[in-house]
Phi, psi and omega in degrees: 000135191284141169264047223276316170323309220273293176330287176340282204295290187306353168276340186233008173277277200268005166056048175280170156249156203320330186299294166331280182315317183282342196278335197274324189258354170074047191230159155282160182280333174342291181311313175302289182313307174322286191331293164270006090019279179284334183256322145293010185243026240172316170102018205231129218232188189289010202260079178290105154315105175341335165272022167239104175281186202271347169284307219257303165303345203262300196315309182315330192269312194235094182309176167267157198272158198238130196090023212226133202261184167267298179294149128296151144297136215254112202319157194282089190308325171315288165284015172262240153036306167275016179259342191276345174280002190251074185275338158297321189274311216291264203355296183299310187305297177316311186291317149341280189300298218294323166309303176279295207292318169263354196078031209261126169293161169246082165326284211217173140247146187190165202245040143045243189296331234240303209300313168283011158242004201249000000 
């Protein structure tokens, strides 16, 4: 849960500094400075309208991003399905690299996110 009210009222009500304030709310101050940052590049100082909900200040500081999909696109199964029908060279090839090159033991095989979509 964002404290962005809280932020507000101790940097300019009580002049705390980022550090104080991240000490206070248990935040980094790294977060604390994005915060009031974003609320002066927003216009927005503690002196709040009552008619700025807590929706309405979180959508100001942090619009949503635009051109930007919400998802991944969700993978072409199909051609997941013909590469996968050749399962001896892919698999092995995968598992193969992934074994030697990071170091990963090979427990089991299992096709780990991809099994309950495929």
């Amino acid at each position: 849960m964002r404290q962005i009210r809280e932020i507000l009222r101790l940097y300019h009500e009580q002049h705390y500094s980022f550090r104080t304030i991240s000490r206070s709310l248990m935040i980094s101050h790294v977060a604390v400075k994005k915060v009031v940052d974003r609320a002066q590049a927003a216009g927005y100082t503690w002196s709040l309208d009552p008619q700025c909900t807590d929706n309405v200040l979180n959508q100001a500081l942090y619009p949503h991003p635009q051109g930007r999909p919400l998802k991944r696109p969700e993978p072409d199964w199909s051609a997941i399905h013909r590469e996968l029908a050749r399962k001896d060279d892919l698999i092995a090839v995968v598992f193969f690299y992934w074994h030697t090159t990071l170091g990963a033991p090979i427990k089991h095989r299992s096709d780990g996110w991809m099994a309950p979509n495929y």
